[in-house]
C-alpha positions as CSV (number, residue, x, y, z in Angstrom):
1,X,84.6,-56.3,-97.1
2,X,85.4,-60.0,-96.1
3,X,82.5,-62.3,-96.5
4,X,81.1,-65.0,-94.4
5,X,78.8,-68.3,-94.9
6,X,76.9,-69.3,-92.1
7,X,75.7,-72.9,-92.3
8,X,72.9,-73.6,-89.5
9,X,69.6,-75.1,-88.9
10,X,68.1,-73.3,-86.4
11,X,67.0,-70.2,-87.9
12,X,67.0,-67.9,-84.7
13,X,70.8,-68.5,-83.8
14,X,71.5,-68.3,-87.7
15,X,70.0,-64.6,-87.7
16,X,71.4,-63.6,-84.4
17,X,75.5,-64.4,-86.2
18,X,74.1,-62.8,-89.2
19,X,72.9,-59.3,-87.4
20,X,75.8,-59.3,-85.7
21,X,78.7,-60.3,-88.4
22,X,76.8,-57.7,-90.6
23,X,77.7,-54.7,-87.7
24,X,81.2,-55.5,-88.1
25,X,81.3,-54.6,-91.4
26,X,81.2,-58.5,-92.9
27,X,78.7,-59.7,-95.9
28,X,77.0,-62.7,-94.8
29,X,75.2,-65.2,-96.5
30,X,73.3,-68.0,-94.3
31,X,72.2,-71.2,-95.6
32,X,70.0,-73.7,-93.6
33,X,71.4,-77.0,-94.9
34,X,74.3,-78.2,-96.2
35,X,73.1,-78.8,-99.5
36,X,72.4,-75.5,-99.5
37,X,75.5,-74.2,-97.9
38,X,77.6,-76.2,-100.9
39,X,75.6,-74.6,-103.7
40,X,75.6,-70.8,-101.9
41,X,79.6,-71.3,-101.8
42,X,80.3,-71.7,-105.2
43,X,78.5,-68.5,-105.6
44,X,79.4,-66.6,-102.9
45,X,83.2,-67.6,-102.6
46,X,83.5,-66.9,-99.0
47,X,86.5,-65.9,-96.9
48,X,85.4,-68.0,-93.8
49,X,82.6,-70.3,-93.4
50,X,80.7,-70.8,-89.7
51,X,79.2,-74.1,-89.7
52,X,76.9,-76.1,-87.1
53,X,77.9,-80.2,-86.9
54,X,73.8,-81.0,-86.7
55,X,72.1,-80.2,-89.5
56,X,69.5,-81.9,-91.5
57,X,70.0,-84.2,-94.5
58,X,73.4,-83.6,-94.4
59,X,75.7,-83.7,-91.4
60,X,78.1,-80.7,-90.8
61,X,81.0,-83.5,-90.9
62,X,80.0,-84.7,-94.5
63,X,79.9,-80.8,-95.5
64,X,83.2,-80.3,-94.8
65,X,84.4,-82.9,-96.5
66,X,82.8,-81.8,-99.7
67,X,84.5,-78.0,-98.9
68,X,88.0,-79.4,-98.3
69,X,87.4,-81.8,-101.8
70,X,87.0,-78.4,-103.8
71,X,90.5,-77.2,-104.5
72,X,89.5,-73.5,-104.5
73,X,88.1,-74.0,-100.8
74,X,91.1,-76.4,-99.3
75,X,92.5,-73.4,-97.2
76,X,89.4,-71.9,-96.7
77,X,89.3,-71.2,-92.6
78,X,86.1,-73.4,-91.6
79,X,84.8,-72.6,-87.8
80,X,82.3,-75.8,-86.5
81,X,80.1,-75.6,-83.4
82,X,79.8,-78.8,-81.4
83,X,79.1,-80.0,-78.2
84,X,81.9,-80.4,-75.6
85,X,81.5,-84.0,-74.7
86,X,81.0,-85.3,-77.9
87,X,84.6,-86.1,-78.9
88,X,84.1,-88.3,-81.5
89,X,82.3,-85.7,-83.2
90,X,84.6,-83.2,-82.6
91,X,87.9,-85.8,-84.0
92,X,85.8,-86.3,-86.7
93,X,85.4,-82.5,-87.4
94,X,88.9,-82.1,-87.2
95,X,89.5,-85.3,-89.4
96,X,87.5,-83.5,-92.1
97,X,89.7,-80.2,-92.0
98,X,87.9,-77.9,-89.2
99,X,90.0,-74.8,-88.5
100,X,88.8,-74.1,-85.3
101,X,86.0,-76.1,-83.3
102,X,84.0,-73.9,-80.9
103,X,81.0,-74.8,-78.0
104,X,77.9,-73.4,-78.3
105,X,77.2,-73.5,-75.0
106,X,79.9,-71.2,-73.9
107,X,80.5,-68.8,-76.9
108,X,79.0,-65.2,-77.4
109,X,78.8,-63.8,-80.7
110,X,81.5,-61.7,-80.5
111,X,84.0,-64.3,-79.4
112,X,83.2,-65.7,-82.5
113,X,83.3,-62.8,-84.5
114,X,87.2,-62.5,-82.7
115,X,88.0,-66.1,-83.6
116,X,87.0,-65.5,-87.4
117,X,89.5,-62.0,-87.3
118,X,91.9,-64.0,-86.0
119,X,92.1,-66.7,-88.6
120,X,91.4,-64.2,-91.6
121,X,94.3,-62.3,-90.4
122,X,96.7,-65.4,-90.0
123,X,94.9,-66.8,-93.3
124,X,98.7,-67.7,-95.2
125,X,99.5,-69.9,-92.1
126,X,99.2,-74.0,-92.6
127,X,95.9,-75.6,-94.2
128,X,93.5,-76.3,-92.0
129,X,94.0,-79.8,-92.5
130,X,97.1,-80.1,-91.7
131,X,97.9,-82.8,-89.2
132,X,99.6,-80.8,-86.7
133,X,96.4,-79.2,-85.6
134,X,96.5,-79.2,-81.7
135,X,92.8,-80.1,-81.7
136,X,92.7,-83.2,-84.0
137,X,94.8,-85.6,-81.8
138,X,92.6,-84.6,-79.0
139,X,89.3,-83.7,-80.1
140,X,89.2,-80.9,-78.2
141,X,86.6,-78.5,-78.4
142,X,88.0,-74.8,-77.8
143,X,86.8,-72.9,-74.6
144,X,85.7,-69.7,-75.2
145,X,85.7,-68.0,-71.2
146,X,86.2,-63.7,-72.1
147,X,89.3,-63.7,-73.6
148,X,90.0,-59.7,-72.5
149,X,90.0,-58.6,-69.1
150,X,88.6,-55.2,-70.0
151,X,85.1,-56.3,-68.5
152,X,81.9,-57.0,-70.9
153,X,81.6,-55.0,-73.6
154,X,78.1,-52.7,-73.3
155,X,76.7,-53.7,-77.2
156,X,77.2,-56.9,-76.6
157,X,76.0,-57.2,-72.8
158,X,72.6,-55.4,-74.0
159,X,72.2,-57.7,-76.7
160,X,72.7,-60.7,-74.7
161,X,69.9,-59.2,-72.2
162,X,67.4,-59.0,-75.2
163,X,68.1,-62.6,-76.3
164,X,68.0,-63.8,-72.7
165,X,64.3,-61.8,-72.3
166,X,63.0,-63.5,-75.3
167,X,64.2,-66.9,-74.6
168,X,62.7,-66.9,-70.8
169,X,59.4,-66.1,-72.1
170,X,59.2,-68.8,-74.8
171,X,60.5,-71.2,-72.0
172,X,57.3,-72.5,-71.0
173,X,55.5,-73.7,-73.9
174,X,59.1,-75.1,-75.0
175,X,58.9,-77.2,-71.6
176,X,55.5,-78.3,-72.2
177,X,56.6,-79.9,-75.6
178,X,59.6,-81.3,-74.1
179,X,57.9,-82.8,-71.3
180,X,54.8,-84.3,-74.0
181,X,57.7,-85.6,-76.2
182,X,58.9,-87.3,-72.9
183,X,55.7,-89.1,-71.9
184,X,55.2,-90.1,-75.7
185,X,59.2,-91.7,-75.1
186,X,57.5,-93.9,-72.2
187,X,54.8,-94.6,-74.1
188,X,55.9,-96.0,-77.1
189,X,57.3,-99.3,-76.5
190,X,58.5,-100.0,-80.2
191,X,62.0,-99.4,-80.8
192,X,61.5,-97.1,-83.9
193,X,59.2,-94.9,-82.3
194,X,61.0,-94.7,-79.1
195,X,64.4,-93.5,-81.4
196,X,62.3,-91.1,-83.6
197,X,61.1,-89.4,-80.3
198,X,64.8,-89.5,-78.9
199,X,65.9,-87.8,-82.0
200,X,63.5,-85.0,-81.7
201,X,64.1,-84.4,-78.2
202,X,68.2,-84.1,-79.2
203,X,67.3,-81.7,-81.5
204,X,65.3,-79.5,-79.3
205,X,67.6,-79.8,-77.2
206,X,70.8,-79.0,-79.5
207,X,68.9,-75.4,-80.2
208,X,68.1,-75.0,-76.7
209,X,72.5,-75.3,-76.2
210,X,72.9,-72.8,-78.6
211,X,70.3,-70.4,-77.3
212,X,70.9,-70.2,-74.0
213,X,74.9,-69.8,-74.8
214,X,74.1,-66.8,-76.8
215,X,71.8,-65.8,-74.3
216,X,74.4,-66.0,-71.2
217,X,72.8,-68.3,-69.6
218,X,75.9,-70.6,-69.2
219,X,74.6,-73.2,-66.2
220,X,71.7,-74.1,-68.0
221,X,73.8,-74.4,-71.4
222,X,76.5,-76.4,-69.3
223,X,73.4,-78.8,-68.7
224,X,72.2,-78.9,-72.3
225,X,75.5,-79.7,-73.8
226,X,75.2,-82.6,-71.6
227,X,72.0,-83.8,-71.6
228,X,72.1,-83.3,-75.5
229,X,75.3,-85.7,-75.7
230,X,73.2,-88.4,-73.8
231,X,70.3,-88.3,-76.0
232,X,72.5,-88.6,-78.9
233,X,73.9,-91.9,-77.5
234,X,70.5,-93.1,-76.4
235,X,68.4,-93.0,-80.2
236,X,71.8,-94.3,-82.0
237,X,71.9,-96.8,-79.3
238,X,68.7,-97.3,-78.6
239,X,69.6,-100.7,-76.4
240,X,70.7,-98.3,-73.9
241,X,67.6,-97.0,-73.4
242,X,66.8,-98.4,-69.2
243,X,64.8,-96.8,-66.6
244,X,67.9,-95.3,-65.4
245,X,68.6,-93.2,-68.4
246,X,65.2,-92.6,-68.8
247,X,64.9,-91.5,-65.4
248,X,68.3,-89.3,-65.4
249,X,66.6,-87.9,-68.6
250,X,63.9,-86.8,-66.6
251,X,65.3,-85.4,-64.2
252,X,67.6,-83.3,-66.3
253,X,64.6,-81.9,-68.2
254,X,62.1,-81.1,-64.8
255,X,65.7,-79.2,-63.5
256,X,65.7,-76.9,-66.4
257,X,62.2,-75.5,-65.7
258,X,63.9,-74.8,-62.0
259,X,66.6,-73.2,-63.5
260,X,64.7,-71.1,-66.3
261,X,62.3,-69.7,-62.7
262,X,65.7,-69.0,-61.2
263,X,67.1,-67.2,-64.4
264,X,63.8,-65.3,-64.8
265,X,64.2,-63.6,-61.5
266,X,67.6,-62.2,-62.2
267,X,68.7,-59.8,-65.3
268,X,72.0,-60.7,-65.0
269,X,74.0,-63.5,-67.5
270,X,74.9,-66.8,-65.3
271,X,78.4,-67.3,-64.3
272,X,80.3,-68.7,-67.4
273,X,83.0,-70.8,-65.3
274,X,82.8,-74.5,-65.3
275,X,80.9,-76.0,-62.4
276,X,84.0,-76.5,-59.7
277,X,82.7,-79.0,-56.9
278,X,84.2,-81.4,-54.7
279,X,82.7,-85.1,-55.0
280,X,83.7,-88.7,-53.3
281,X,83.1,-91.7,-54.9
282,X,83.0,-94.7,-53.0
283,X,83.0,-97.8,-55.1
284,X,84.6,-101.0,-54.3
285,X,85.2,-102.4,-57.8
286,X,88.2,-101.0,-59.3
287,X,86.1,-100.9,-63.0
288,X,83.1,-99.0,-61.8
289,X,85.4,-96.9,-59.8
290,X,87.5,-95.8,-63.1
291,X,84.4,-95.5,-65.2
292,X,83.2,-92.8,-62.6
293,X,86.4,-90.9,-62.3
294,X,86.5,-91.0,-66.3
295,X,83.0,-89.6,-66.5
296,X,83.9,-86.9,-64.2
297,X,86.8,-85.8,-65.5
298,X,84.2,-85.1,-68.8
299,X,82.8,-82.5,-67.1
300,X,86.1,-81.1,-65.8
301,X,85.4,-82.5,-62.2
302,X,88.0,-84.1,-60.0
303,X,86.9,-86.3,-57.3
304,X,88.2,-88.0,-54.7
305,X,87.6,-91.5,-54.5
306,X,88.2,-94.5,-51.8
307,X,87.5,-98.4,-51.9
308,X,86.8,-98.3,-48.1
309,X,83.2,-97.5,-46.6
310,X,84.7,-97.3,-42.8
311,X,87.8,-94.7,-44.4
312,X,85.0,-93.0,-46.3
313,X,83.1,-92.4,-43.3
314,X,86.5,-91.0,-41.3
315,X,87.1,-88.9,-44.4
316,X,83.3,-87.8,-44.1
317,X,83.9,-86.2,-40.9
318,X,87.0,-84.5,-41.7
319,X,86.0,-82.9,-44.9
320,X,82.9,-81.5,-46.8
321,X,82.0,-82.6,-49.8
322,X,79.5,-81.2,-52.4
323,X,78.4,-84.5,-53.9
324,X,78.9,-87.8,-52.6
325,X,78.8,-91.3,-55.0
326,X,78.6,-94.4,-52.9
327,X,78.3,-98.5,-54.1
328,X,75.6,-100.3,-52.6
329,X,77.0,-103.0,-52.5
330,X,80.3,-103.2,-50.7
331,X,81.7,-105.3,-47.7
332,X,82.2,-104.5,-44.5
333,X,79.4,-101.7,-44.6
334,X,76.9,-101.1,-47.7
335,X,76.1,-98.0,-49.2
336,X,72.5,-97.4,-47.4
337,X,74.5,-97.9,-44.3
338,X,77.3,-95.4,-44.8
339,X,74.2,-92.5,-46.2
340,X,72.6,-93.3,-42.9
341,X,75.7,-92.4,-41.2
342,X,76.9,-89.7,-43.2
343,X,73.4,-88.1,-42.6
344,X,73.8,-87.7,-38.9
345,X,77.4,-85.8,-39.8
346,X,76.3,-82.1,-39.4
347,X,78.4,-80.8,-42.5
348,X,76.6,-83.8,-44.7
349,X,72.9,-83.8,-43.6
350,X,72.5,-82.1,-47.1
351,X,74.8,-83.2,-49.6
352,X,73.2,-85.1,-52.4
353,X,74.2,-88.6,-52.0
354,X,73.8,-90.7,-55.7
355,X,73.7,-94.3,-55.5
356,X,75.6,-96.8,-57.7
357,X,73.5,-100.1,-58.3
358,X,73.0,-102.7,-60.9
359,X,70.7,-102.2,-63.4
360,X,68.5,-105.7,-62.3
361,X,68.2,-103.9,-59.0
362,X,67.1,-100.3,-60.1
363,X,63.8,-100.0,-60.2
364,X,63.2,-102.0,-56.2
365,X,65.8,-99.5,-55.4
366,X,64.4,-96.6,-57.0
367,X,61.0,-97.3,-55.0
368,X,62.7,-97.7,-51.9
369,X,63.1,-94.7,-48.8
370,X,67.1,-95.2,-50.0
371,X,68.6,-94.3,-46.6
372,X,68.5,-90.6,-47.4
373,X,69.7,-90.6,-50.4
374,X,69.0,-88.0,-53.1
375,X,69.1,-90.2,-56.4
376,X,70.6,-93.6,-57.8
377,X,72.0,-94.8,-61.4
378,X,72.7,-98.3,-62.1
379,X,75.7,-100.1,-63.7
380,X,76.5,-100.1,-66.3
381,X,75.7,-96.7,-67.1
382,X,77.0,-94.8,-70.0
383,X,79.6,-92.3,-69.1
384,X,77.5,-89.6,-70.5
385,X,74.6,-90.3,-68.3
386,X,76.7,-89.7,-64.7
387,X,78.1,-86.9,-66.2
388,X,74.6,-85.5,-67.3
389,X,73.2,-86.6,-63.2
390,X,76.6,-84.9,-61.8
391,X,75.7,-82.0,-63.2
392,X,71.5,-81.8,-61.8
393,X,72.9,-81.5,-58.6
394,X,75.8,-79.6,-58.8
395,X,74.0,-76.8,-60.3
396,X,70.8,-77.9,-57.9
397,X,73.2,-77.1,-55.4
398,X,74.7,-73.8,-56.1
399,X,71.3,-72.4,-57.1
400,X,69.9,-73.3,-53.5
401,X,73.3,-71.9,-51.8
402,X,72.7,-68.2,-50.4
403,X,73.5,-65.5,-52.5
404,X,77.0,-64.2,-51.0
């Protein structure tokens, strides 16, 4: 019987992977640490080890690099979740000697359980930190979509039903402390305070990824792993804490109670595919422009973008588009303008329109009618943050499209 460590904090997801590696016939050991990991592995001698990258008092990334400095453990195949946008993490992981990086927000159990057969079966192949590892010069975070077309299997479809029952109902409390934690962030005006409450709400939020992945409820998982990469960025950066990443923070959290009432009213698992949209950005500066597309492309979105409000507005008429950034400041025609005009286009009288302003004009813009638009984020944002306000109303969109 191969056995199997599982490092992890959060002791519902650690209980779930232990159930299930048990069924298939592994002996599992969990620790909740990685102090305690290290010290259960020199006693348990594990064949694989499943690891989480956030843990307390010891990160995930510093584990492994006590693992890979024990000789008996240097081939030892070493799984690590992550999230999907945070790359530096994720080169990091690899750095250390990961075998395989996976997403919480996308895997199921058993893909996981497949993924440790795999690499237990192909355990003579190269050390897992050798540097031709696909994933290390990209930081790539593998995609775990069903990897067999044979449909879902039944054990595992009634499992993820049970989860997603459980985690519905304890939605609403969880909310409630998100949203206190929230006004306690725009409360506290020391920087301290303001990180240690941006620190608890990443964490919340990390096991909020994780659950709703194992529970199959991917678009609101899709949403975590992003909002949960911008409030990692925001308390070890806490200079980039602005009304506009407060506000996009906001939003992001208000949308998941939308989406947890729209979840509760189905029994089926949300689609697992990537959000697939198509967006214009109108931006005049070439910088801006390229820090959009870039932020994007994060979230696996390909947009189309133009310098010229009067080609946009041609465009506009010929196409539809799902999401719409626009400058407000550009020549010829500013960005209030154009939304005014794009709103009396029949195809675009509901698109949600984002503007793009500086951040010394945000908050007179943000208290302004904004020519009908739908939100605004000011320059210079973090890359993290349009990705995380993309991704509200993308998913705000296809939830409010009829059911085909």
């Amino acid at each position: 019987m191969k056995k199997i460590l599982i490092i992890e904090d959060d002791h519902l997801v650690a209980n779930i992977y232990r159930n299930k590696f048990s069924n298939s016939d592994f002996q599992v050991e969990v620790a909740h640490d990685g102090e305690a990991g290290l010290e259960r592995m020199r006693s348990f001698l594990p064949d694989a080890v499943l690891l989480d990258l956030v843990l307390p008092r010891m990160t995930g990334v510093e584990v492994l690099k006590k693992i890979r400095s024990l000789p008996s453990f240097e081939r030892l195949p070493v799984i690590v979740f992550s999230n999907t946008y945070l790359s530096n993490v994720v080169q990091d992981a690899w750095k250390a000697g990961a075998t395989k990086c996976l997403s919480k927000a996308n895997c199921t159990p058993k893909q996981v359980i497949e993924a440790v057969r795999g690499l237990l079966s192909g355990q003579g192949a190269a050390p897992a930190s050798s540097a031709s590892a696909a994933g290390q010069t990209t930081g790539e975070v593998s995609s775990s979509h069903p990897a067999s077309s044979a449909g879902p299997d039944p054990e595992d479809a009634a499992f993820q039903a049970e989860i997603r029952a459980a985690l519905i109902d304890s939605f609403p409390p969880a909310l409630a402390t998100l949203r206190s934690q929230l006004q306690a962030l725009f409360k506290h005006g020391e920087e301290a305070q303001r990180t240690n409450r941006l620190h608890e709400l990443y964490r919340r939020i990390h096991a909020l990824t994780a659950n709703a992945g194992l529970a199959g409820l991917f678009q609101i998982a899709q949403l975590t792993d992003a909002l949960e990469a911008l409030l990692k960025e925001l308390y070890e950066k806490p200079r980039n804490v602005n009304p506009s990443t407060l506000r996009t923070v906001t939003l992001a959290i208000d949308f998941l109670g939308a989406l947890f009432d729209r979840a509760a009213q189905s029994s089926a698992p949300q689609p697992q595919e990537p959000v697939q949209a198509s967006i214009l950005v109108v931006e005049d500066e070439a910088i801006s422009r390229r820090a959009i597309i870039y932020a994007l492309e994060k979230a696996k979105l390909q947009p189309t973008t133009l310098d010229d409000p009067l080609a946009a507005l041609k465009l506009l008429g010929d196409k539809k588009f799902d999401l719409i950034f626009l400058d407000v400041d550009m020549p010829g025609m500013n960005g209030f303008e154009l939304c005014t005009k794009l709103r009396a286009l029949p195809s675009h009288k509901d698109t949600p329109v984002i503007f793009v302003t500086h951040l010394s004009d945000f908050e007179s813009r943000a208290t302004s009618t904004m020519s009908g638009g739908n939100d605004l984020i000011a320059k210079p944002f973090l890359f993290i943050e349009l990705t995380v306000k993309s991704l509200i109303w993308l998913l705000r969109r296809r939830m409010q499209a009829p059911s085909s």
